[in-house]
N, CA, C and O atoms as CSV, one atom per row, in Angstrom:
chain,resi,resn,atom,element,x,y,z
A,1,UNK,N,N,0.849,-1.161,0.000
A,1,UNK,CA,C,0.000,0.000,0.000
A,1,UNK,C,C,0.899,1.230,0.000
A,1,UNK,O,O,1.998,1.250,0.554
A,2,UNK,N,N,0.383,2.210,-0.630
A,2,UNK,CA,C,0.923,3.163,-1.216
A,2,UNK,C,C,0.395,4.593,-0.883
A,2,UNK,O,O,-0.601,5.015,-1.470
A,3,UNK,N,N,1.152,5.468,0.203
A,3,UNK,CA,C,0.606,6.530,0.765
A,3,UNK,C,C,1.285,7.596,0.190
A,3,UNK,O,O,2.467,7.713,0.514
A,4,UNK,N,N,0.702,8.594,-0.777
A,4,UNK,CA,C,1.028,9.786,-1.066
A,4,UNK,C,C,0.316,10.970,-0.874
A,4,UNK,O,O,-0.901,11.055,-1.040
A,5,UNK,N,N,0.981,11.811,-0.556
A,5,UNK,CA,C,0.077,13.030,-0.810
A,5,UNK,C,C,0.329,14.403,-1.807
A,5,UNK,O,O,1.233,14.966,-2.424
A,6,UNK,N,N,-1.294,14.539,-1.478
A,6,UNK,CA,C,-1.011,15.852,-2.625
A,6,UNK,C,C,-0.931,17.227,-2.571
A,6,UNK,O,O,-1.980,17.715,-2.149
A,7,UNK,N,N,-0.195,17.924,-2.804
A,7,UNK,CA,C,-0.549,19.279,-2.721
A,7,UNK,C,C,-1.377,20.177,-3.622
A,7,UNK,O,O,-1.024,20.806,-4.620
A,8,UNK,N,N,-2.500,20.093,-3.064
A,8,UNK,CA,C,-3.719,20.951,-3.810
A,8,UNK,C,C,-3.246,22.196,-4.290
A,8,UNK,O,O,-3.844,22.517,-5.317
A,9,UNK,N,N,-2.179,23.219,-3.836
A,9,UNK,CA,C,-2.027,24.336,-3.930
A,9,UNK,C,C,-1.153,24.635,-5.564
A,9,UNK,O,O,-0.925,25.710,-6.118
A,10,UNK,N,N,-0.840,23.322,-5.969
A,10,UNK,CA,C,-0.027,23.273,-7.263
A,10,UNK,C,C,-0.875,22.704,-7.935
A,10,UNK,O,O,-1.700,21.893,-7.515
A,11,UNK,N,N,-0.654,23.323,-9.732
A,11,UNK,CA,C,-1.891,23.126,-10.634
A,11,UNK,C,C,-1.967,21.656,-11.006
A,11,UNK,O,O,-2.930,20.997,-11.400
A,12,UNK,N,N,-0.585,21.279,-10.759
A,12,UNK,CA,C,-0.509,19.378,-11.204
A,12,UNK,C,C,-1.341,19.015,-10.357
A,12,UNK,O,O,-2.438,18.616,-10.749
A,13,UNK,N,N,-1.048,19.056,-9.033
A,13,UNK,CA,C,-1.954,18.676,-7.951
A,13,UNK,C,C,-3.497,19.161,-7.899
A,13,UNK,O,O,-4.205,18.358,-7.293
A,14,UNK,N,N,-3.905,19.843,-8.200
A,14,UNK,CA,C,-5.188,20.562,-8.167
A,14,UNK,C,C,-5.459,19.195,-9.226
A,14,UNK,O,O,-5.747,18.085,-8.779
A,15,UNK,N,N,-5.309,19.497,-10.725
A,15,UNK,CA,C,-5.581,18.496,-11.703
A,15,UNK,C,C,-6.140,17.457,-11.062
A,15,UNK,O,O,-7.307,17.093,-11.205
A,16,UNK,N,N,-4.739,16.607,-9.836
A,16,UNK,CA,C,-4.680,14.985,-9.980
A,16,UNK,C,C,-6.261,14.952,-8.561
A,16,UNK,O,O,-7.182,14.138,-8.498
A,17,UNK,N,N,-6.020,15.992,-7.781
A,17,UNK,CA,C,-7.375,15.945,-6.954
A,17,UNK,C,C,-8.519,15.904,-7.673
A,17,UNK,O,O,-9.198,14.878,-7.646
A,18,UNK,N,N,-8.975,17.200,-8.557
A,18,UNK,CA,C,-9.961,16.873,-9.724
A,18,UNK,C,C,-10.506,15.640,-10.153
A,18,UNK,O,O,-11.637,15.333,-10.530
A,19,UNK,N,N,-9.385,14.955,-10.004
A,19,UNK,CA,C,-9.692,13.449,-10.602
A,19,UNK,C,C,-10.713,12.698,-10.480
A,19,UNK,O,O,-11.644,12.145,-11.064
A,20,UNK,N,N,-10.066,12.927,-9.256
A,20,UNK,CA,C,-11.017,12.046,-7.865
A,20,UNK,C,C,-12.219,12.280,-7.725
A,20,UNK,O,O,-12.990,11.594,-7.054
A,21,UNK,N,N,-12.546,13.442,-8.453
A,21,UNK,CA,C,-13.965,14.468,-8.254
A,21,UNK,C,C,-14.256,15.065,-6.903
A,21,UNK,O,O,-15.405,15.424,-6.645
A,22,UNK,N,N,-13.200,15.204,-5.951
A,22,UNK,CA,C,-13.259,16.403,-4.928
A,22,UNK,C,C,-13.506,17.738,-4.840
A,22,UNK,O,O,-12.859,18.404,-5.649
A,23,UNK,N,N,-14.027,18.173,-4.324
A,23,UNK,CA,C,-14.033,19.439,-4.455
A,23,UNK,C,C,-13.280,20.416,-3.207
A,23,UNK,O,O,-12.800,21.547,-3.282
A,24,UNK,N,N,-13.363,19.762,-2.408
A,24,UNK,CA,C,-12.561,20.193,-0.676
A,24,UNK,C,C,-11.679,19.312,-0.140
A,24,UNK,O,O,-11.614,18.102,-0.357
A,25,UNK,N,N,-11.003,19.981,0.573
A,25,UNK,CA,C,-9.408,19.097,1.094
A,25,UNK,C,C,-10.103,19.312,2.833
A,25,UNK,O,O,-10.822,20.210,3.272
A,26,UNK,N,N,-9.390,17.787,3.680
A,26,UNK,CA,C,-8.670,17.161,3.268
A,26,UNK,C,C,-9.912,16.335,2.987
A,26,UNK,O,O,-11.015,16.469,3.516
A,27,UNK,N,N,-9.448,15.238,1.831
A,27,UNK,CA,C,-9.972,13.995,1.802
A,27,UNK,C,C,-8.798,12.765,1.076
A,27,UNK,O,O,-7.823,12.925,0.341
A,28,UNK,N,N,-9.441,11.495,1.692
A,28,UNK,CA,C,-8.683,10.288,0.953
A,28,UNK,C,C,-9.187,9.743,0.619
A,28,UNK,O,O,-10.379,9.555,0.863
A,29,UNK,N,N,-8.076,8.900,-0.563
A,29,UNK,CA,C,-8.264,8.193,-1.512
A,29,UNK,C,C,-7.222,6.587,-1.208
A,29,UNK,O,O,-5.996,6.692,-1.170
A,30,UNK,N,N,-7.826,5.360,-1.040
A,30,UNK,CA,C,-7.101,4.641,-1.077
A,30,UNK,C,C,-7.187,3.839,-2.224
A,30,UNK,O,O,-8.160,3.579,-2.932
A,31,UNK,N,N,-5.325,3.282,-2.340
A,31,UNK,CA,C,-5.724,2.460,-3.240
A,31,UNK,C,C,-6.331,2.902,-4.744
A,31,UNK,O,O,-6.541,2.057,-5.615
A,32,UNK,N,N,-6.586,4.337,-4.936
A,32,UNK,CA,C,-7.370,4.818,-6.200
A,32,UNK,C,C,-8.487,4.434,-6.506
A,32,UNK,O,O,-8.844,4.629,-7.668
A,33,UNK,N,N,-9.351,3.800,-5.617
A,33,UNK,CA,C,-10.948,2.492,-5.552
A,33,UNK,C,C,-11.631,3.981,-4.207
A,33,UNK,O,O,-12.420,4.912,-4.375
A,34,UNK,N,N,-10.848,3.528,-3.011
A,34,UNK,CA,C,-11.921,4.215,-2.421
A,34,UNK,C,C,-12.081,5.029,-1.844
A,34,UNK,O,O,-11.515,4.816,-0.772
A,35,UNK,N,N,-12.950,6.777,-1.835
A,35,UNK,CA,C,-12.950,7.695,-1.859
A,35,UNK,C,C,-13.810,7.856,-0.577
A,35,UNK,O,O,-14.993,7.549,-0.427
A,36,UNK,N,N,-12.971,8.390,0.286
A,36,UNK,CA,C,-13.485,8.964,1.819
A,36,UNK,C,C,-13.483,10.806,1.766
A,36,UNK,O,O,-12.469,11.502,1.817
A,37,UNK,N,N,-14.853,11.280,1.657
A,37,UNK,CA,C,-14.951,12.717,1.500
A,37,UNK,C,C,-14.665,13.721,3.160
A,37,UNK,O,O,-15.017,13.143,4.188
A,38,UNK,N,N,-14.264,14.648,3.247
A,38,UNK,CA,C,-14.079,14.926,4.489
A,38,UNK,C,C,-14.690,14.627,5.664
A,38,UNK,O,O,-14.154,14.224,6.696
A,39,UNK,N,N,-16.542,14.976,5.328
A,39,UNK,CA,C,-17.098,14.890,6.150
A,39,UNK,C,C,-17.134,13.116,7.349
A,39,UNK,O,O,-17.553,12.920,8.490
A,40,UNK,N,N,-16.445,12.163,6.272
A,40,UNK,CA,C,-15.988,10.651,6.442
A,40,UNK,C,C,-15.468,10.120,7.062
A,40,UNK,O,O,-15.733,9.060,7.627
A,41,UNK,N,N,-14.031,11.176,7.107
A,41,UNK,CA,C,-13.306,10.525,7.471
A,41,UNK,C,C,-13.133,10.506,9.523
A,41,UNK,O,O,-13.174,11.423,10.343
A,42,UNK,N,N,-12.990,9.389,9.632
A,42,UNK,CA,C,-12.619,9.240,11.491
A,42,UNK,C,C,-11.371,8.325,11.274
A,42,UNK,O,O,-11.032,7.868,10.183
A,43,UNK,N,N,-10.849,8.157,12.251
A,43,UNK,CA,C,-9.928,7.028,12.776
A,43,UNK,C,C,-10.283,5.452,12.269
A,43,UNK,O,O,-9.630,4.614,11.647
A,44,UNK,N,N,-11.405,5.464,12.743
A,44,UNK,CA,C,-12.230,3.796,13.275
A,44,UNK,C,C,-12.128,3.375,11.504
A,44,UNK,O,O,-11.584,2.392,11.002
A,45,UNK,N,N,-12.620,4.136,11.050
A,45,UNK,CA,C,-13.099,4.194,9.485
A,45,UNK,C,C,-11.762,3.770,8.663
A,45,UNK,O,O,-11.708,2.783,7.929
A,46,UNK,N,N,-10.861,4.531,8.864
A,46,UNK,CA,C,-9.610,4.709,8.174
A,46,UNK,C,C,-9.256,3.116,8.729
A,46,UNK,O,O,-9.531,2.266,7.882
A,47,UNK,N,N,-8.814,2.695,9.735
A,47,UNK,CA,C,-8.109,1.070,9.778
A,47,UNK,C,C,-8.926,0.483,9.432
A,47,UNK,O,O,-8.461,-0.562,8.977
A,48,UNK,N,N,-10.332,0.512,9.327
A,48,UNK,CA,C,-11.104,-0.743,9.127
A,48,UNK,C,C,-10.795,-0.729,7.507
A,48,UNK,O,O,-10.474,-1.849,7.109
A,49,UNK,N,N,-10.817,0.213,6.553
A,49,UNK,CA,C,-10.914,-0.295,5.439
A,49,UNK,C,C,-9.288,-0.090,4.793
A,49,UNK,O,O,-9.139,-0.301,3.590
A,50,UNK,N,N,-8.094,0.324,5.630
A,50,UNK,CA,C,-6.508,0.439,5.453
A,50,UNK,C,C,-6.271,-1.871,5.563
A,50,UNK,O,O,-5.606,-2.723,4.973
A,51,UNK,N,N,-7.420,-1.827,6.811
A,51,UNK,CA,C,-7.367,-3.523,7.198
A,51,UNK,C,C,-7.553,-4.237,6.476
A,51,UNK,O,O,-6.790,-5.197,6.370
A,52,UNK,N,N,-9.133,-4.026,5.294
A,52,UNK,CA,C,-9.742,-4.099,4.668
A,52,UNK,C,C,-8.730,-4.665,3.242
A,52,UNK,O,O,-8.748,-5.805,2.780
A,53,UNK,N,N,-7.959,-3.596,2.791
A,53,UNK,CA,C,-7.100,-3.455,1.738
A,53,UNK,C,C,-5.641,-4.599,1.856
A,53,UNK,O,O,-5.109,-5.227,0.940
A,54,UNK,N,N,-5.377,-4.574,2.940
A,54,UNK,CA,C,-4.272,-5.175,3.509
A,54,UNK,C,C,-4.361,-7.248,3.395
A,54,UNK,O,O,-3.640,-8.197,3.088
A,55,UNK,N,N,-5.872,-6.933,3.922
A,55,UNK,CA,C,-5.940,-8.835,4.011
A,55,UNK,C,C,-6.454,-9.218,2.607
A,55,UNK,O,O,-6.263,-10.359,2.187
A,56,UNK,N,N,-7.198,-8.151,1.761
A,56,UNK,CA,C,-7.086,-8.571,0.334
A,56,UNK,C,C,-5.979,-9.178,-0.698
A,56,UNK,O,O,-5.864,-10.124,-1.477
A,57,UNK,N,N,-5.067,-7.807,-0.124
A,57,UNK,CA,C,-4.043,-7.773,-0.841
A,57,UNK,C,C,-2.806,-9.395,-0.178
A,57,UNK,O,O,-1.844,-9.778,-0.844
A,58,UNK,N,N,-3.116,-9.874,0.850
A,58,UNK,CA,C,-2.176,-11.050,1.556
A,58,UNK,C,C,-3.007,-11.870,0.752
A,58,UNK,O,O,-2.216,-12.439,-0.001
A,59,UNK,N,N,-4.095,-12.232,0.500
A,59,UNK,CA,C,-5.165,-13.461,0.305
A,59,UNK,C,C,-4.440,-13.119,-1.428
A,59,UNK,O,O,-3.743,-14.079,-1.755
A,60,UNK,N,N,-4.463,-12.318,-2.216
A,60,UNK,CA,C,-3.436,-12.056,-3.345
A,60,UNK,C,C,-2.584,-12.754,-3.378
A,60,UNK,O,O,-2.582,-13.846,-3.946
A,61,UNK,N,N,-1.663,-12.242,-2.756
A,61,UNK,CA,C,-0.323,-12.510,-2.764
A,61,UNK,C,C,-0.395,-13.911,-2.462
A,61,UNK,O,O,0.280,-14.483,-3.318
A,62,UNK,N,N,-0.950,-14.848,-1.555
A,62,UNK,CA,C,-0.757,-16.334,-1.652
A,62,UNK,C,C,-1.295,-16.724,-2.500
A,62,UNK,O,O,-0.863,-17.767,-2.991
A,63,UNK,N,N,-2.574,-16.048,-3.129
A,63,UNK,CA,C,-2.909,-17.019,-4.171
A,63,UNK,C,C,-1.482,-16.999,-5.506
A,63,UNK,O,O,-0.997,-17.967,-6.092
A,64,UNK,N,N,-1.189,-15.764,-5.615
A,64,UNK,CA,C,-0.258,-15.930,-6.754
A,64,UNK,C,C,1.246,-16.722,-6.421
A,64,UNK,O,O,2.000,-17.286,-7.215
A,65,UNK,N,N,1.371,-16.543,-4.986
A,65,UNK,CA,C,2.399,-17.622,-4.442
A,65,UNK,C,C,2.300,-18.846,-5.146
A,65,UNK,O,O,3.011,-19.278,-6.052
A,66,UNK,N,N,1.222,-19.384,-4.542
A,66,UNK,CA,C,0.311,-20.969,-4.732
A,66,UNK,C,C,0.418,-20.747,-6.146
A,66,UNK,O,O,1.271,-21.580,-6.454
A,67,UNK,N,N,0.002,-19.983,-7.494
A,67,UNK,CA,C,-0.170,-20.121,-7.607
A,67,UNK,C,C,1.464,-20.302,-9.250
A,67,UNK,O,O,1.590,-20.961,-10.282
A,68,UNK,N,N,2.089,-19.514,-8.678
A,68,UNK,CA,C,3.433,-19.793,-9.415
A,68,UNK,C,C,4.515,-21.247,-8.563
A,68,UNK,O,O,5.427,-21.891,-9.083
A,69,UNK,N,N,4.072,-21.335,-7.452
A,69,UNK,CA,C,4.631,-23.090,-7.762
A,69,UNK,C,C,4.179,-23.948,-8.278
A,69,UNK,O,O,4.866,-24.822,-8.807
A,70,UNK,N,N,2.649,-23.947,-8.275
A,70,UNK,CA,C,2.471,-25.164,-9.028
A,70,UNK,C,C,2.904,-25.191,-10.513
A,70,UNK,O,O,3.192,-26.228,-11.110
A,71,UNK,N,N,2.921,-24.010,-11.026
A,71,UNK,CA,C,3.290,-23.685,-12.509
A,71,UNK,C,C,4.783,-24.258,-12.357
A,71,UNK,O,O,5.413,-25.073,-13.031
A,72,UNK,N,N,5.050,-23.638,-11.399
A,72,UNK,CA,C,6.664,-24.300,-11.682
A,72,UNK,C,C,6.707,-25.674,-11.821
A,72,UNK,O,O,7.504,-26.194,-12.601
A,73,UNK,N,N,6.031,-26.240,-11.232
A,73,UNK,CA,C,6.385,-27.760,-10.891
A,73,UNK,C,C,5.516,-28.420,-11.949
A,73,UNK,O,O,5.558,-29.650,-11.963
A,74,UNK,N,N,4.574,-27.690,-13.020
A,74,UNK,CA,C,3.636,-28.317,-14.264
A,74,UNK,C,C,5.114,-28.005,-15.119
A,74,UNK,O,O,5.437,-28.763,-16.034
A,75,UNK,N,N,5.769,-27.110,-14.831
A,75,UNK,CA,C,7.161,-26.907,-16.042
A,75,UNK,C,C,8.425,-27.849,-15.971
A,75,UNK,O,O,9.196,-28.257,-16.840
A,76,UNK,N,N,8.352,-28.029,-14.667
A,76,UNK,CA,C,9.506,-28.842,-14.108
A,76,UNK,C,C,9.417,-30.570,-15.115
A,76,UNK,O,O,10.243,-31.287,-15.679
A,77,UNK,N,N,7.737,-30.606,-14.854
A,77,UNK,CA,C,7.797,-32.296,-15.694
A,77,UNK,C,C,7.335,-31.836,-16.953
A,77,UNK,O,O,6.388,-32.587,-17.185
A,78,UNK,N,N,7.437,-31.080,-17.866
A,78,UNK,CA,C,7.304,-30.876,-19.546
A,78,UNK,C,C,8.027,-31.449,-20.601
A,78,UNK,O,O,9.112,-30.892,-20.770
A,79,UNK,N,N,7.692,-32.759,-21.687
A,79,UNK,CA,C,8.678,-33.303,-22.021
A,79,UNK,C,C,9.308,-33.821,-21.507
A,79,UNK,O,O,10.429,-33.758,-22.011
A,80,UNK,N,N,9.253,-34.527,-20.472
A,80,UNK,CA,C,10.535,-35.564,-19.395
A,80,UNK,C,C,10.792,-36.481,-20.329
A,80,UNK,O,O,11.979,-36.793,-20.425
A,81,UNK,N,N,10.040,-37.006,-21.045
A,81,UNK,CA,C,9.897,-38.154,-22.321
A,81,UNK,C,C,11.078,-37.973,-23.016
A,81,UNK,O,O,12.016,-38.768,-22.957
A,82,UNK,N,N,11.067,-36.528,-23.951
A,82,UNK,CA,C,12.014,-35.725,-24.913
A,82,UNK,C,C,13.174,-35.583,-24.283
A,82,UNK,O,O,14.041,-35.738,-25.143
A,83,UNK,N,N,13.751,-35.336,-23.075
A,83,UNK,CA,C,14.891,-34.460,-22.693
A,83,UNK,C,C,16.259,-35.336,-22.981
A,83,UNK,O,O,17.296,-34.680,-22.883
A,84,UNK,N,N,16.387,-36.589,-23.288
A,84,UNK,CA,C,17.390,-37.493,-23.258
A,84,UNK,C,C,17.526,-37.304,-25.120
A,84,UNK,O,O,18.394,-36.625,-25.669
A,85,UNK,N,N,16.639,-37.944,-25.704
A,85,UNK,CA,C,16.841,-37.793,-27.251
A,85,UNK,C,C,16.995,-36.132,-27.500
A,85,UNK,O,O,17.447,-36.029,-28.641
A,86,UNK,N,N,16.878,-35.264,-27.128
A,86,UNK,CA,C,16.578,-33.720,-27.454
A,86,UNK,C,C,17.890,-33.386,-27.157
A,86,UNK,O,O,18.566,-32.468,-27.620
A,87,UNK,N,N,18.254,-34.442,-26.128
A,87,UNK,CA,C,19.788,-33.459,-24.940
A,87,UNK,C,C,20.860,-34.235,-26.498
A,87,UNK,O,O,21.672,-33.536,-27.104
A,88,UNK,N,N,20.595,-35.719,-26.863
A,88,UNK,CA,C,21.643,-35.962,-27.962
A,88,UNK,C,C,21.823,-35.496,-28.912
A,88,UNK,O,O,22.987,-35.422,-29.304
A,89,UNK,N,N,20.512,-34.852,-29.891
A,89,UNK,CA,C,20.135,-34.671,-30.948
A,89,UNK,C,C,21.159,-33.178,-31.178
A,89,UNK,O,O,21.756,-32.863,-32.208
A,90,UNK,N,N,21.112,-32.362,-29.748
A,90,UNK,CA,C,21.427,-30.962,-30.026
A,90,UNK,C,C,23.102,-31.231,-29.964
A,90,UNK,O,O,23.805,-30.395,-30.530
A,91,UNK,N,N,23.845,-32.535,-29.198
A,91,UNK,CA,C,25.295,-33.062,-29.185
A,91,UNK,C,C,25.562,-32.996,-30.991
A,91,UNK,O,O,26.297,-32.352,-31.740
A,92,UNK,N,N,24.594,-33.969,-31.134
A,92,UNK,CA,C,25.157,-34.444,-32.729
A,92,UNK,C,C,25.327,-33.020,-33.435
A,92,UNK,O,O,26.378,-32.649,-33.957
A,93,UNK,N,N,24.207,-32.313,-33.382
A,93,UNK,CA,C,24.333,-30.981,-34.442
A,93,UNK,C,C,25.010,-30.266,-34.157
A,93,UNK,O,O,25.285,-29.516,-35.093
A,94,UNK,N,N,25.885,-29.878,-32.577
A,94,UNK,CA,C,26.350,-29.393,-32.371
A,94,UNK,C,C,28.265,-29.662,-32.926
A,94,UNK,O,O,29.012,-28.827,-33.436
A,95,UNK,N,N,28.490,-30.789,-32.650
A,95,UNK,CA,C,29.777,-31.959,-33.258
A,95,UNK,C,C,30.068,-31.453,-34.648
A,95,UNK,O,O,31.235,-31.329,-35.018
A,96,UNK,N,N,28.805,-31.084,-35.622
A,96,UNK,CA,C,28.970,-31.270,-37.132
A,96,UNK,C,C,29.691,-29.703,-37.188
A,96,UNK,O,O,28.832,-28.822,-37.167
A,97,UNK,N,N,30.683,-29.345,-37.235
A,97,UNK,CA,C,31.421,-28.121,-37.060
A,97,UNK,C,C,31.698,-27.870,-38.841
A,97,UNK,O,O,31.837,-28.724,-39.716
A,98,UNK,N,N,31.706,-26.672,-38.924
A,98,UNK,CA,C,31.928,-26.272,-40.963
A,98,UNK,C,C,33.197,-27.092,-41.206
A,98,UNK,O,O,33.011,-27.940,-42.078
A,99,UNK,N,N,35.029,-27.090,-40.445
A,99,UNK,CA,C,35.668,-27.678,-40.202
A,99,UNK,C,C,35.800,-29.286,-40.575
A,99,UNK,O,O,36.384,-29.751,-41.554
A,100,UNK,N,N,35.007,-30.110,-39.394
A,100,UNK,CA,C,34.643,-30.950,-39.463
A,100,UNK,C,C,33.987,-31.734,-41.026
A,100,UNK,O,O,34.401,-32.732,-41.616
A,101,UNK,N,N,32.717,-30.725,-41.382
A,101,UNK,CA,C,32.128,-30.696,-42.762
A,101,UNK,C,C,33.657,-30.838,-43.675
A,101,UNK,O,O,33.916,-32.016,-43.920
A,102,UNK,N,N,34.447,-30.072,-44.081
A,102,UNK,CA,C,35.284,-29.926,-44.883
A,102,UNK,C,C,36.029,-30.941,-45.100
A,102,UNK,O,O,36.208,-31.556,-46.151
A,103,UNK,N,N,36.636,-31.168,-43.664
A,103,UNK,CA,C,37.477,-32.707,-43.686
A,103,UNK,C,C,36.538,-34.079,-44.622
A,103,UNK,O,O,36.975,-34.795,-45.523
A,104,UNK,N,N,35.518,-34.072,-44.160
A,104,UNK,CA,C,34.841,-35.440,-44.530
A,104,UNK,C,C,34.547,-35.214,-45.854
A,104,UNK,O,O,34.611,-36.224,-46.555
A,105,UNK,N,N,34.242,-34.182,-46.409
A,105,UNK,CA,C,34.188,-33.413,-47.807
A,105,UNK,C,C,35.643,-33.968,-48.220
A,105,UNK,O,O,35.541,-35.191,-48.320
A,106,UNK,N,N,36.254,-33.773,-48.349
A,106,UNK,CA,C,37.743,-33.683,-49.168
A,106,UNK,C,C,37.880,-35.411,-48.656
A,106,UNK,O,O,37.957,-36.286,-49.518
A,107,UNK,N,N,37.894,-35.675,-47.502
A,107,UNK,CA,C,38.432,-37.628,-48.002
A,107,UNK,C,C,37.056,-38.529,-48.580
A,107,UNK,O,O,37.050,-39.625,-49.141
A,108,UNK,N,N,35.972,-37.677,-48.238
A,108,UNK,CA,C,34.944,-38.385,-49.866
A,108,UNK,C,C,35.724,-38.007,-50.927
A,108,UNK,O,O,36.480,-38.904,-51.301
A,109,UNK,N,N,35.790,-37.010,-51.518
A,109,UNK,CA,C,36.152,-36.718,-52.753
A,109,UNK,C,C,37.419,-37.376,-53.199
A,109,UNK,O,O,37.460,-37.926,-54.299
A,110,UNK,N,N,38.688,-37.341,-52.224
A,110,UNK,CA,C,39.468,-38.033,-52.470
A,110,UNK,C,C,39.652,-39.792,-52.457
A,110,UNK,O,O,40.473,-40.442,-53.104
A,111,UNK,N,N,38.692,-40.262,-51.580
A,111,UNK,CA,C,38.464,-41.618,-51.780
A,111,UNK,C,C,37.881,-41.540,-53.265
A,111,UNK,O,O,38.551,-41.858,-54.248
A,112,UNK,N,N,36.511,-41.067,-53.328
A,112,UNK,CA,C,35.914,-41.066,-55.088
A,112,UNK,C,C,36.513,-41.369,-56.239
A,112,UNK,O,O,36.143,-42.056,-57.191
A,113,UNK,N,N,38.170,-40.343,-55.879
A,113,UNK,CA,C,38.700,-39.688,-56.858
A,113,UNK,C,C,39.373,-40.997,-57.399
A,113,UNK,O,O,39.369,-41.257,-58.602
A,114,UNK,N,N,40.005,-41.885,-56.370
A,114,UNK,CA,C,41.269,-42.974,-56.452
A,114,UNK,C,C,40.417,-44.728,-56.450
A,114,UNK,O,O,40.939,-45.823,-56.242
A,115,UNK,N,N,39.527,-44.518,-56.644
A,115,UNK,CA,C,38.617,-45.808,-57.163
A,115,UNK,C,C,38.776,-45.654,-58.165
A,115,UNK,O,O,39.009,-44.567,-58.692
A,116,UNK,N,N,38.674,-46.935,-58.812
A,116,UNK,CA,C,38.481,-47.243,-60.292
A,116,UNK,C,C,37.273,-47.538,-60.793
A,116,UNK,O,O,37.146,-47.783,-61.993
């Protein structure tokens, strides 16, 4: 959670209050959702819905916890099948070097050449 304030007395600030559709200071805004007009605001008011924002935002955050391990662990077994032929396949192509190419090029050609 994210506490800023504004200074009404500057035209940026006047603007970003506008926003909100205020017309009188002070008032808050939490969160950018919910708008407590002066006459509103108390103490009692302010933690219950600062509380409000807080256990949303935890019940969030575990779900996306929860909810990037299991992803991890659906990624972890992807292709387990593939990874042995995939891990050789990329050896072999990797081995075939331009080098390599050339050599086997020239003793074909030269075997070719010395047959009858």
């Amino acid at each position: 959670m994210v506490i800023t304030r504004i200074e009404t007395s500057t035209a940026d600030g006047f603007n970003q209050w506008n926003k909100y559709g205020f017309l009188e200071v002070p008032a808050i805004v939490i969160n950018n959702e919910t708008k407590i007009p002066k006459e509103e605001i108390t103490e009692e008011k302010l933690k219950t819905l600062i509380d409000e924002y807080l256990v949303e935002e935890e019940n969030i955050t575990e779900y996306t916890t929860e909810e990037v391990t299991r992803k991890e662990q659906e990624i972890e077994y992807i292709n387990t099948n593939l990874n042995l032929p995939f891990a050789y396949s990329l050896g072999l192509f990797a081995g075939f070097s331009p080098c390599l190419m050339a050599i086997l090029g020239f003793l074909l050609s030269f075997t070719a050449g010395t047959s009858n």
